[in-house]
NURO-759880 format. One record per residue (C-alpha): residue in one letter; y, z, x; residue number from 0. Coordinates in steps of 0.1 Angstrom, whole numbers, plus 5000, padded with zeros to 4 digits. Last residue first. Layout:
N
- resn  yy  zz  xx  resi
- A  Y  Z  X  NUM $
...
This chain:
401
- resn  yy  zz  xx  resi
- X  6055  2793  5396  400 $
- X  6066  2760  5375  399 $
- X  6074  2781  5348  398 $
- X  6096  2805  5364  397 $
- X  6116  2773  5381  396 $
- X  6123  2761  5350  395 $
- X  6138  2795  5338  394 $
- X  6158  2797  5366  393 $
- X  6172  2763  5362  392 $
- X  6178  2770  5323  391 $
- X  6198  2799  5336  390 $
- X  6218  2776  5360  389 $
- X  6244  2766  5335  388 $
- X  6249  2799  5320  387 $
- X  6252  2808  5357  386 $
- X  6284  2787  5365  385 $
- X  6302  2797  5329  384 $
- X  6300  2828  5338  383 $
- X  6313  2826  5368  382 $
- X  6342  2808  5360  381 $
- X  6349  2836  5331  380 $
- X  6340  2862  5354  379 $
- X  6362  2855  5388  378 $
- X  6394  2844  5365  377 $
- X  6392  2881  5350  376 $
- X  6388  2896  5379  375 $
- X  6417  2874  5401  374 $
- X  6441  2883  5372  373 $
- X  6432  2914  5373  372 $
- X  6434  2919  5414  371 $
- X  6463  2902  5410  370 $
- X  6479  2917  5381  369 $
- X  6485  2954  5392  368 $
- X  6501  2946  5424  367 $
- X  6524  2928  5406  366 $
- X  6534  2947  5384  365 $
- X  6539  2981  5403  364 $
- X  6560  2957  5426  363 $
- X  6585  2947  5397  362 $
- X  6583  2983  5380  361 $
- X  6592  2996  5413  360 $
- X  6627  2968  5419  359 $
- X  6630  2974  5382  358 $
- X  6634  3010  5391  357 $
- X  6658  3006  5415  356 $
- X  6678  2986  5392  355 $
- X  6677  3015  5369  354 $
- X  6695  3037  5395  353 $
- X  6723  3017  5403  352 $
- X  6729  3006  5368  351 $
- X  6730  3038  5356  350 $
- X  6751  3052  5378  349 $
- X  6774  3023  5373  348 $
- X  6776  3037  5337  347 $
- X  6788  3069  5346  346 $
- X  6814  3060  5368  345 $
- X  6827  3038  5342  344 $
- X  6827  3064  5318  343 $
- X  6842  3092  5337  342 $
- X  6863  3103  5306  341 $
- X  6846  3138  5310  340 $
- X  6833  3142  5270  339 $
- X  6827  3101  5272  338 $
- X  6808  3102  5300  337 $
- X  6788  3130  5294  336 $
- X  6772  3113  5266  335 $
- X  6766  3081  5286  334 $
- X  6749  3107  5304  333 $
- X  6729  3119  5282  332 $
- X  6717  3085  5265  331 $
- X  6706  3072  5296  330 $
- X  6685  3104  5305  329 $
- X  6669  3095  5266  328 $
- X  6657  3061  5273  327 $
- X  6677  3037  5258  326 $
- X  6661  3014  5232  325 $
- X  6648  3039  5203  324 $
- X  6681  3023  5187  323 $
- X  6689  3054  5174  322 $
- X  6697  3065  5208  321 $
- X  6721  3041  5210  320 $
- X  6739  3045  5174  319 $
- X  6743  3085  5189  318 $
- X  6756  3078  5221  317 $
- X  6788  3058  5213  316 $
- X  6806  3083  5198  315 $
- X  6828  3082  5162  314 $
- X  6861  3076  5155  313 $
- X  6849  3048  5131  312 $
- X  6858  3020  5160  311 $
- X  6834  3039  5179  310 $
- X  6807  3038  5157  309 $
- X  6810  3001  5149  308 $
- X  6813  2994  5186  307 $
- X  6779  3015  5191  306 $
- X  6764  2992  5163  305 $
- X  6773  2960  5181  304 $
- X  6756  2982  5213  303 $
- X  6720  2985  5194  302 $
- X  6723  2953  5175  301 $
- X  6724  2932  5208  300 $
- X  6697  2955  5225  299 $
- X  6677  2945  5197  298 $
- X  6684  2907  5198  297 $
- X  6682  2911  5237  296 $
- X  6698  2887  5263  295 $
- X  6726  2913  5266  294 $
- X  6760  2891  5272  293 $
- X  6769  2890  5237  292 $
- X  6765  2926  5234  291 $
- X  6783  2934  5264  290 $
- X  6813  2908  5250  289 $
- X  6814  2929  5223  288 $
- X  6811  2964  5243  287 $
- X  6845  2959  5266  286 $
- X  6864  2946  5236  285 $
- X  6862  2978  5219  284 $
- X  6861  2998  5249  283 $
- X  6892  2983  5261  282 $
- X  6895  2960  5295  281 $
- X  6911  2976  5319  280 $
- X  6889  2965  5351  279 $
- X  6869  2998  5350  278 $
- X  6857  2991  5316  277 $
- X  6848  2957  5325  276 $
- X  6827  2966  5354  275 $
- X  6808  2996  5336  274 $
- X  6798  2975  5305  273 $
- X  6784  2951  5328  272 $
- X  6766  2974  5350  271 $
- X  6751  2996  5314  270 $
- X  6740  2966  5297  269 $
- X  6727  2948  5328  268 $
- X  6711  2976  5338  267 $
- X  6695  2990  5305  266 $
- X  6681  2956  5295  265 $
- X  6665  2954  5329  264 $
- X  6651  2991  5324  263 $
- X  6636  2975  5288  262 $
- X  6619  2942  5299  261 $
- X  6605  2960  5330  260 $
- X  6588  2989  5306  259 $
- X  6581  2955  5282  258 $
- X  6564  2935  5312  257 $
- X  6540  2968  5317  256 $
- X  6525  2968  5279  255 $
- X  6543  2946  5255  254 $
- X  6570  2970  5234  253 $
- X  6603  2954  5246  252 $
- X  6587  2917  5241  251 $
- X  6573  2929  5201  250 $
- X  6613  2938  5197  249 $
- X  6625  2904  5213  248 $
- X  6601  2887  5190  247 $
- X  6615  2904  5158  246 $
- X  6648  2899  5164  245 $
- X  6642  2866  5179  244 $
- X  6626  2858  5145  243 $
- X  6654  2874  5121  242 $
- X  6682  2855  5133  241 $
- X  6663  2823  5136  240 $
- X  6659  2805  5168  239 $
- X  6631  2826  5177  238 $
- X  6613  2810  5150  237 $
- X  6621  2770  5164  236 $
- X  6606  2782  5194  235 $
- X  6579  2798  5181  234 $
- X  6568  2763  5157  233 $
- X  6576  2742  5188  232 $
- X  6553  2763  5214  231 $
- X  6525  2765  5187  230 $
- X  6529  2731  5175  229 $
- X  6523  2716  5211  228 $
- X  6492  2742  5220  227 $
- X  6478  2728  5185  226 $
- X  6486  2691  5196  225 $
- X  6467  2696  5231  224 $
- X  6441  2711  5218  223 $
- X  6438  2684  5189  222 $
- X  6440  2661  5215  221 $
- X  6414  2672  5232  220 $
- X  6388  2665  5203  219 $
- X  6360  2651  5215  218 $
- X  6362  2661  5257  217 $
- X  6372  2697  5245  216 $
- X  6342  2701  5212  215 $
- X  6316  2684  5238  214 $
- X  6326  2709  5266  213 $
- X  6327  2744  5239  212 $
- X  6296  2731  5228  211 $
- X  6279  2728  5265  210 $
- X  6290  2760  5272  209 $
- X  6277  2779  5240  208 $
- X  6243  2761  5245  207 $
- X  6242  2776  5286  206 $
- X  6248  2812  5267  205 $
- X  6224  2804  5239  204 $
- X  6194  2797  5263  203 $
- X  6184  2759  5263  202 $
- X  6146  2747  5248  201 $
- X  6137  2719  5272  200 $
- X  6138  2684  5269  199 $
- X  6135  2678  5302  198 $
- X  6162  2646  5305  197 $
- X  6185  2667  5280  196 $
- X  6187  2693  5310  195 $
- X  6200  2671  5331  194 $
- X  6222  2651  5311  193 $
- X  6238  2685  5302  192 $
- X  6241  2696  5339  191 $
- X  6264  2663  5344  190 $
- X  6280  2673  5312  189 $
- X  6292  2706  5326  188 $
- X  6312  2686  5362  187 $
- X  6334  2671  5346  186 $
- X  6352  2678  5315  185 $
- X  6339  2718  5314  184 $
- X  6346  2725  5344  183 $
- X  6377  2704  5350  182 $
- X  6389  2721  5320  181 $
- X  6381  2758  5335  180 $
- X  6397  2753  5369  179 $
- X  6430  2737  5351  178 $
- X  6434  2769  5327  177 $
- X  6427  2793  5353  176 $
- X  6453  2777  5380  175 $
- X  6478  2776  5347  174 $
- X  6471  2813  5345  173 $
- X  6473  2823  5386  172 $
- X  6507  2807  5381  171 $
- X  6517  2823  5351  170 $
- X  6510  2855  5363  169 $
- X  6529  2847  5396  168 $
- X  6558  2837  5376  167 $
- X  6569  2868  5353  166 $
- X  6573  2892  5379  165 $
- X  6597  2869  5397  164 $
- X  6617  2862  5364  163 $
- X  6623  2898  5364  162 $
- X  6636  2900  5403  161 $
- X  6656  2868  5396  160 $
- X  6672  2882  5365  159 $
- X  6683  2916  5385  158 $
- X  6695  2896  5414  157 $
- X  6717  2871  5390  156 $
- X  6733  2907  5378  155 $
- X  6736  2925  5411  154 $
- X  6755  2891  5422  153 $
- X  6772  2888  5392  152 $
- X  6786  2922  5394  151 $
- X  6800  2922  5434  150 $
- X  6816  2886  5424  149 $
- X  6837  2904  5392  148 $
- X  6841  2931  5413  147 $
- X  6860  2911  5442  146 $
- X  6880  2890  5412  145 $
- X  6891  2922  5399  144 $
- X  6903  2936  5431  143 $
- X  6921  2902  5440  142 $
- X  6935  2899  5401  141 $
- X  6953  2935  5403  140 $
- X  6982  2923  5388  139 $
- X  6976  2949  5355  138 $
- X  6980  2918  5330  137 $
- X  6967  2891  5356  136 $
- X  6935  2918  5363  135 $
- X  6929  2924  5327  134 $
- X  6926  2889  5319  133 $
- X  6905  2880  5347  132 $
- X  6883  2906  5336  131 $
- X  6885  2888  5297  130 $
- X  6876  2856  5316  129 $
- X  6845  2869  5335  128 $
- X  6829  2884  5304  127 $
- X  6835  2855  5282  126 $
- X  6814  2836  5308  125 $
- X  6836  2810  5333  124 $
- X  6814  2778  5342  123 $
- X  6798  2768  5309  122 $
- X  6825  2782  5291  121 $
- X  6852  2760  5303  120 $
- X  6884  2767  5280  119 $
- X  6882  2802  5288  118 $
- X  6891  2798  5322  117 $
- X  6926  2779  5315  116 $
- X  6929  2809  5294  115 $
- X  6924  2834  5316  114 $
- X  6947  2816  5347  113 $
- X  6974  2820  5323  112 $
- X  6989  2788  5304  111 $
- X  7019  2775  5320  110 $
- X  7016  2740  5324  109 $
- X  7007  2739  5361  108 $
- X  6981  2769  5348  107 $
- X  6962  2743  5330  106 $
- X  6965  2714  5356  105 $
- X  6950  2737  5380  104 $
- X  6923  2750  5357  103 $
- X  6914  2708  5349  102 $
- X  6908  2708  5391  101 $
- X  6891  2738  5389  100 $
- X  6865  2723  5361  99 $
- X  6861  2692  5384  98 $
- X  6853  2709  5412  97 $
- X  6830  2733  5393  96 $
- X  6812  2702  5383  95 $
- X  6813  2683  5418  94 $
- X  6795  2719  5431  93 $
- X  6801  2717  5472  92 $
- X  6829  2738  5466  91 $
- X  6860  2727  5494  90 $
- X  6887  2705  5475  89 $
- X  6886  2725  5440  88 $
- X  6890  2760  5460  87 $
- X  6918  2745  5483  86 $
- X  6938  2739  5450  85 $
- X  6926  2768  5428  84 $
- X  6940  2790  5460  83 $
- X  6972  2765  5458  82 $
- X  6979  2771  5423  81 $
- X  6978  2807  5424  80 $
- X  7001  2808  5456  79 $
- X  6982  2825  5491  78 $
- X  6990  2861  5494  77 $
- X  6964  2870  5516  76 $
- X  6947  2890  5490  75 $
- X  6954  2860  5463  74 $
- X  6931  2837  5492  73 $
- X  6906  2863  5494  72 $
- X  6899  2865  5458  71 $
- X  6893  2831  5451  70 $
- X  6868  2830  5482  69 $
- X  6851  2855  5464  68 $
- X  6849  2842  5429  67 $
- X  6843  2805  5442  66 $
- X  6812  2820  5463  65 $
- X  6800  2837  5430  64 $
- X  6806  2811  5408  63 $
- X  6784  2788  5432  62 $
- X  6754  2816  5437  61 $
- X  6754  2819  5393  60 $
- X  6751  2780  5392  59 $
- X  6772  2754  5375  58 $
- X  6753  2735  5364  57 $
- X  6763  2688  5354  56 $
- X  6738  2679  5380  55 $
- X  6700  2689  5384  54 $
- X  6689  2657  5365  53 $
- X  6712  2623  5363  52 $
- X  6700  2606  5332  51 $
- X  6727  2627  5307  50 $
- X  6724  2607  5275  49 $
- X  6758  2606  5257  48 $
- X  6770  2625  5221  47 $
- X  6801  2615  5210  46 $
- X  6827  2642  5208  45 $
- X  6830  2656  5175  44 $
- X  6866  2650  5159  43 $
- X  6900  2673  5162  42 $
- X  6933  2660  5156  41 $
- X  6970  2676  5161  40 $
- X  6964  2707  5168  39 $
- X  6996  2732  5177  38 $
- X  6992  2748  5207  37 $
- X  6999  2786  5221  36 $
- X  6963  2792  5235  35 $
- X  6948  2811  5208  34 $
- X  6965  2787  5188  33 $
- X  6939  2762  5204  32 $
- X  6912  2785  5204  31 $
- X  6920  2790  5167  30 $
- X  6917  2754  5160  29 $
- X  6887  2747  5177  28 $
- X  6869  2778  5157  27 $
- X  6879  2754  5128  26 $
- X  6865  2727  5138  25 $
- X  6830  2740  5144  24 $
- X  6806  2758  5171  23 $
- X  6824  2759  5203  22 $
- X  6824  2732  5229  21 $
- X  6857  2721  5240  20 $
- X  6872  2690  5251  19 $
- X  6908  2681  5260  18 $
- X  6941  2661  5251  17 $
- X  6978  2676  5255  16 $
- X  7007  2664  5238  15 $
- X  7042  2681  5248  14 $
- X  7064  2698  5220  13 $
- X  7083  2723  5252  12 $
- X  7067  2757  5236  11 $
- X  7045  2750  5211  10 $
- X  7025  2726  5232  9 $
- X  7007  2701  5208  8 $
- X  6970  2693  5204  7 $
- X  6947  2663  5203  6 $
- X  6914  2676  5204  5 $
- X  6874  2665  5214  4 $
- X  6849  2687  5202  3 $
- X  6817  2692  5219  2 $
- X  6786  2708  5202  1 $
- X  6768  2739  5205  0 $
């Protein structure tokens, strides 16, 4: 998205403030800024700069989660608002959340709430964590918020490492494949080529097949190389559309193995973060937009906008979910129960308890499944490529006995 810079007045004592936000036009600049009780002034696109300085400029899950509990235990003790921020800016190790506390100090020094001096950072505070905060200043239990707020984005950053761990050892032993098989065939196949052109000798069609698929790499690499480029640039620009990631996400949810992990992820972090804000105070309503923004999912995404749709009807919350074909049907149940017993956010932490148990087994299940495959399947295509290239050895040998 890009960054707007603003010039906006304080409707309350007429003072000028200047900032940056990044949203997606001028005008949702102008209703963050009434959002926030000022009047704007002047809005332009911030000019855009190269960043050359890599790794810096994040804000990582493990820092947020440090701020978020230390945050808490200073309000516990009874420590001022602005000092907690205070001590919090001088101590993180992160420059960027520094920087970003320091601007929330300045924020809440001129009277905005501590939510919406967060929700002018985005990249450090999610949607999710500033409507909690929101709920805890209005109910003033902020400490106990905060301390949930940390306990859910550790269960949530643990949940996304587990799944991006099942996805990297395949990829590994992959890549490994790839390079193995192009130094094959760039190196060390037209050596035996040479060879066997030297005898002039009638080649079987397996050894032929290798030496076609080496000339047709060392010729034309780059057309390799520019086909794998398209590919990955054609998908990505697909997925950015509406209707691609829907229908990418879908075919991810239904891939053998990675989609059953896919899918009880999905459920957890659906079901954990819905849980958490609920049992903060924030409504249902509210509670299930920010879910669906939060899912990672174009289906799940549809599947819970739908559910605030049915619930803003009167209707329940079960029934657009388990149209979905998303949910597995014990999910569906109790999120039925749920709402009959008014246990909701029981119910969904529950879920999330159990379901990230079973990504922990769907994890280990996958992984113990792709090695030895992986290690199979690797085994015979560098094999036989080896002995299609020693079959016209055997054969020589045959005739000279």
């Amino acid at each position: 998205m890009p960054l707007f810079e603003y010039t906006a007045r304080n409707a309350t004592n007429g003072q000028i403030q200047k900032g940056q936000v990044d949203v997606k036009s001028k005008e949702e600049v102008a209703a963050h800024l009434r959002k926030n009780r000022l009047i704007l002034v002047s809005v332009r696109e911030a000019p855009k700069s190269i960043n050359i300085s890599l790794g810096k400029g994040r804000v990582k899950t493990r820092d947020i989660v440090i701020f978020t509990r230390q945050f808490a235990t200073m309000i516990n003790a009874g420590l001022p608002l602005v000092q907690s921020l205070t001590i919090l800016a001088a101590q993180t190790e992160n420059k960027t959340l520094a920087d970003t506390t320091k601007a929330v100090v300045l924020d809440v020094e001129s009277g905005n709430t501590l939510a919406d001096a967060f929700s002018k950072h985005p990249k450090a505070f999610t949607p999710l964590y500033v409507n909690m905060v929101a709920a805890g200043e209005a109910g003033g239990i902020l400490d106990t918020i905060l301390m949930r707020l940390a306990t859910f984005l550790e269960k949530s950053d643990a949940l996304i490492r587990k799944v991006k761990g099942a996805m990297v050892y395949p990829a590994v032993i992959f890549s490994v494949a790839i390079i193995a098989i192009a130094v094959l065939l760039i190196f060390v196949i037209p050596t035996f080529e040479s060879m066997f052109a030297s005898v002039n000798m009638e080649l079987p069609l397996p050894t032929r097949v290798v030496i076609g698929l080496s000339q047709l790499l060392i010729g034309y690499w780059w057309v390799a190389v520019a086909a794998i480029g398209g590919g990955v640039f054609g998908l990505k620009r697909y997925y950015a559309t509406a209707p691609g990631r829907l229908q990418i996400d879908s075919l991810m949810l239904k891939a053998p193995i990675l989609g059953d992990i896919l899918r009880k992820s999905a459920v957890s972090r659906f079901t954990r973060t819905l849980g958490t804000l609920i049992s903060s105070g924030v409504s249902i309503l509210d509670g299930l937009e920010i879910t669906a923004k939060t899912a990672g999912n174009q289906v799940v995404h549809n599947a819970v906008m739908d559910s605030r749709q049915s619930i803003a009807g009167g209707e329940t919350i079960a029934a657009p979910l388990e149209k979905s074909k998303v949910f597995p049907p014990m999910v569906i149940s109790m999120i039925a129960v749920g709402e009959q017993t008014g246990g909701m956010d029981e119910m969904l932490t529950k879920i999330a308890d159990f379901y990230d148990e079973e990504v922990d087994v769907a994890v280990s299940s996958l992984l113990s499944l792709m090695e030895p495959v992986m290690i199979v399947v690797l085994g015979v295509i560098v094999g036989g490529m080896v002995v299609a290239m020693y079959l016209p050895i055997f054969d020589m040998m045959n005739a000279v006995q």
